[in-house]
C-alpha positions in Angstrom: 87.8 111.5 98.7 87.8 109.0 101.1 90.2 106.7 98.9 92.8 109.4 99.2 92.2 109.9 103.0 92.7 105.9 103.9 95.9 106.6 101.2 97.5 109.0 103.1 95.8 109.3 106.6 93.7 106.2 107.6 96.4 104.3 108.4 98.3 104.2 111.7 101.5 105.3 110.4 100.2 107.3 107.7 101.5 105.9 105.0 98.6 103.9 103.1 100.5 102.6 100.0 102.7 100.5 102.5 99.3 99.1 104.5 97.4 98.9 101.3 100.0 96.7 99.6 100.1 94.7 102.8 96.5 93.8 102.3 97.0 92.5 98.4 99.5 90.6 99.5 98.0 88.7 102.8 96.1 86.5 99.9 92.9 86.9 101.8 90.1 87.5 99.4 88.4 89.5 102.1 91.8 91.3 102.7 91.9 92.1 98.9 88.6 93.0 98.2 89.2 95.7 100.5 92.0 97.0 98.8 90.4 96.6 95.3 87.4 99.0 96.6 90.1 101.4 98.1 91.9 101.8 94.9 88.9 102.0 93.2 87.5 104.9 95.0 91.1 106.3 95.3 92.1 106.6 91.4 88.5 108.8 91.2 90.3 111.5 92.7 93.4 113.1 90.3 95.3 113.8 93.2 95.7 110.4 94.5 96.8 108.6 91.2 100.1 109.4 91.8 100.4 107.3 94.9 98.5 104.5 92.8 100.9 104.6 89.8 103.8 102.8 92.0 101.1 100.0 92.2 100.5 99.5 88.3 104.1 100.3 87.8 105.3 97.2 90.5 102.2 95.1 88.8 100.8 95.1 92.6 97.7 96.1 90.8 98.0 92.4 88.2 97.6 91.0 91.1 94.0 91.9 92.4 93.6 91.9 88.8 94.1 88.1 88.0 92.6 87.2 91.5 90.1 84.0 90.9 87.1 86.5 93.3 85.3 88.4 91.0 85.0 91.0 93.6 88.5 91.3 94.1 89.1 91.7 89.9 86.4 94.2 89.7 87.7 97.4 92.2 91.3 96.7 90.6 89.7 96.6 86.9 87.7 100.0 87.5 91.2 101.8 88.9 93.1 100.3 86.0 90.4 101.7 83.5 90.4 105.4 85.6 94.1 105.6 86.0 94.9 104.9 82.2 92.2 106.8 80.5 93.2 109.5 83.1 97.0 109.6 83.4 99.0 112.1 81.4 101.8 110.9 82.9 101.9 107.8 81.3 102.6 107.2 77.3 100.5 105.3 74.8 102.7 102.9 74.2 103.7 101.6 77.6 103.0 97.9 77.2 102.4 97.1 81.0 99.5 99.6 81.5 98.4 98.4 77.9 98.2 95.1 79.5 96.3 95.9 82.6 93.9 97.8 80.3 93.2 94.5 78.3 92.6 92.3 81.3 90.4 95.0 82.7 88.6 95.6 79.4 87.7 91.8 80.1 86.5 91.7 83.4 84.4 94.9 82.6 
């Protein structure tokens, strides 16, 4: 629960997607890490994978996912594995989130 409160009230204009992409994309690994735990804890909760999908779907989530900090890889992994074994919204052949499911497969 507190993944989707920092998704769609922690931040100071209450729009968390928007902050949360800003940390993957400063390129600090401290920055990151932070968002990899966020979306970790966030895609836990059914009703905040819909505001996550937008990341796998952009491949905002590829990039915490090929990130050289093992810490960094392993958040993004676990919220790749949740939101695809969980997602009835997605199809079994959709090659990108087949793709994020094989690099996390490999960093779990």
């Amino acid at each position: 629960d507190v993944g989707v409160w920092a998704l769609k009230h922690g931040w100071s204009d209450e729009n968390g997607v928007d902050e949360l992409k800003q940390l993957i994309f400063s390129n600090d690994s401290r920055a990151m890490s932070i968002a990899s735990e966020l979306v970790s804890a966030a895609s836990s909760v059914e009703k905040s994978r819909p505001l996550l999908a937008t990341l796998v779907q952009e491949g905002t989530l590829e990039d915490l996912l090929i990130h050289p900090n093992a810490d960094v890889r392993s958040g993004a992994a676990s919220c790749a594995a949740k939101i695809g074994l969980a997602s009835k919204a997605l199809s079994e052949d959709d090659g990108e989130v087949m793709a994020l499911f094989d690099i996390a497969i490999e960093l779990l």
